[in-house]
Structure formats: structure tokens, C-alpha cells
C-alpha distance (Angstrom), angle and dihedral (degrees) to the residues before:
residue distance angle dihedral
X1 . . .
X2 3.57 . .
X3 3.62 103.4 .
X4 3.85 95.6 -166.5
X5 3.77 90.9 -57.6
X6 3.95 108.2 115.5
X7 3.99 118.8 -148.4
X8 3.51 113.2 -121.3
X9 3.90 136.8 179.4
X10 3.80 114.4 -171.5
X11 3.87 115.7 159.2
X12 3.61 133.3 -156.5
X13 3.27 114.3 -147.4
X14 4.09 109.3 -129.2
X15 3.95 101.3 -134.6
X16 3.30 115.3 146.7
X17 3.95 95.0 46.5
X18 4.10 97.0 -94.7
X19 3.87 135.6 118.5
X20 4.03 106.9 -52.8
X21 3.02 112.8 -133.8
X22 3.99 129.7 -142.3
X23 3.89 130.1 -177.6
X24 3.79 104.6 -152.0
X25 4.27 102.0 158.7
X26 3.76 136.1 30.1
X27 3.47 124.6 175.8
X28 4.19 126.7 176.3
X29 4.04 100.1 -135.3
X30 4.02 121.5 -124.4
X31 3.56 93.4 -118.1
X32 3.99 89.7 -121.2
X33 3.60 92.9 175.8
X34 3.83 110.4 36.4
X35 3.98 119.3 93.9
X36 3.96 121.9 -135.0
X37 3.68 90.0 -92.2
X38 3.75 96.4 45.2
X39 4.11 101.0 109.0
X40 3.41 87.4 -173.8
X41 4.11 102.5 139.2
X42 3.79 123.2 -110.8
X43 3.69 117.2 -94.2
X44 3.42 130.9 -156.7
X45 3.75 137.5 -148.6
X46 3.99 113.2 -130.8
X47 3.85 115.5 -172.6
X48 3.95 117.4 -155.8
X49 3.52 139.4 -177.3
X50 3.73 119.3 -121.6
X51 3.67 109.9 -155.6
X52 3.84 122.4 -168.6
X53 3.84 103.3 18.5
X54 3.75 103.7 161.1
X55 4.12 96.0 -161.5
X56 3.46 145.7 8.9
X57 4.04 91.5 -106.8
X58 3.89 89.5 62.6
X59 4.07 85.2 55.9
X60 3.74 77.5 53.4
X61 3.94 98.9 45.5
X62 3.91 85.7 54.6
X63 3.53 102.4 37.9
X64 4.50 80.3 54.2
X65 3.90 84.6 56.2
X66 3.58 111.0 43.1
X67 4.41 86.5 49.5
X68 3.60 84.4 61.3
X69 3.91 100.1 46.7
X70 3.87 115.5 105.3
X71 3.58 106.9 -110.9
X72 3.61 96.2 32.3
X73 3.86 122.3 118.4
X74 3.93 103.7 172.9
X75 4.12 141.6 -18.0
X76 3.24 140.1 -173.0
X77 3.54 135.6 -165.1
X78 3.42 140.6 -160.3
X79 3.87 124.3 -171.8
X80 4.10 91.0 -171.7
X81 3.75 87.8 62.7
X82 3.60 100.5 32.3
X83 3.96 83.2 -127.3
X84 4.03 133.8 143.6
X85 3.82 115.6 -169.4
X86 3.43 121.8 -162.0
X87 3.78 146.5 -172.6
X88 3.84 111.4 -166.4
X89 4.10 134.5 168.1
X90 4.07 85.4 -119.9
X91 4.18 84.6 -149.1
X92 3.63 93.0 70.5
X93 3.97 106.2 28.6
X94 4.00 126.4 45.2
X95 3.86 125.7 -166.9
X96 4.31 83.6 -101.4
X97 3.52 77.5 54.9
X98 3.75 98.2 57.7
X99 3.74 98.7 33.0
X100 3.44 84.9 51.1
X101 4.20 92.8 58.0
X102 3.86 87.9 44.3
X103 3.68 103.0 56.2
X104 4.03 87.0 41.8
X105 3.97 89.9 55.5
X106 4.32 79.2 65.3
């Protein structure tokens, strides 16, 4: 049941008293809009789980930082679910990368 969309469970470990952070999707995108000629690289959509966000303007602090991060195309996130969802040209941004932008949003 899959559908292209591997399962993945990568944990940051929360120690210096900010956000953990926990990748628990990643999915490579279909490309729905890009033509044959379009070398536009493939991006992929990485879910992770934000745990300890004390109000909806830190969803808003780190949704602010991840838009401007190289290699980032969209995020969103949601402070009910604890959840950050993002679409990212994997060749220029790792998780470290994004865990990284979260925990410097504060």
C-alpha cells in the first residue's frame, strides 16, 4: 500500500531543550506539472513531527524559516497536529538541513 511513498522513521534527538524533531513520511512527487523538457529537479515531500510547539505563532516562526531555506519549495505547518510538511529539491537540502532551520526559527 505504498504507492511510491517509502515509510521512514528518523529521530532527532531533543537535547538542548527545543522542538524535537521526527521524520515520519517521504514521498518523491510525480512531477504533475513539469513538461518533458522541464529539467527542473525532483522534489520530494518529507513529513515531520514537531513535538513541543508551545503556540500557534511558533508554527508560524518555522513555517517563515523553512520558505526561505534554499532547496525549499513549500511548507506547511500545523500546530494542532504537531506536523511540518515539506516539499524540498532533496539535492540541495537534507533532513540536518531542515531540523537545523526548525530549531533556529526558536
Amino acid at each position: 500500500m505504498g504507492h511510491g511513498r517509502p515509510e521512514t522513521e528518523k529521530t532527532h534527538k531533543n537535547t538542548d531543550g527545543v522542538i524535537a524533531v521526527e521524520q515520519i513520511d517521504a514521498s518523491t512527487l510525480a512531477g504533475e506539472n513539469r513538461s518533458d523538457t522541464d529539467a527542473s529537479p525532483e522534489l520530494e515531500r518529507r513529513s515531520y513531527r514537531l513535538i513541543g510547539m508551545s503556540c500557534a505563532s511558533c508554527a508560524r516562526s518555522i513555517e517563515t524559516t523553512l520558505q526561505a531555506t534554499l532547496g525549499v519549495r513549500s511548507v506547511t505547518v500545523n500546530y494542532a497536529s504537531e506536523k511540518a510538511v515539506v516539499e524540498l529539491d532533496p539535492s540541495q537540502l537534507t533532513d540536518d538541513d531542515v531540523v537545523a532551520a526548525i530549531r533556529s526559527a526558536g
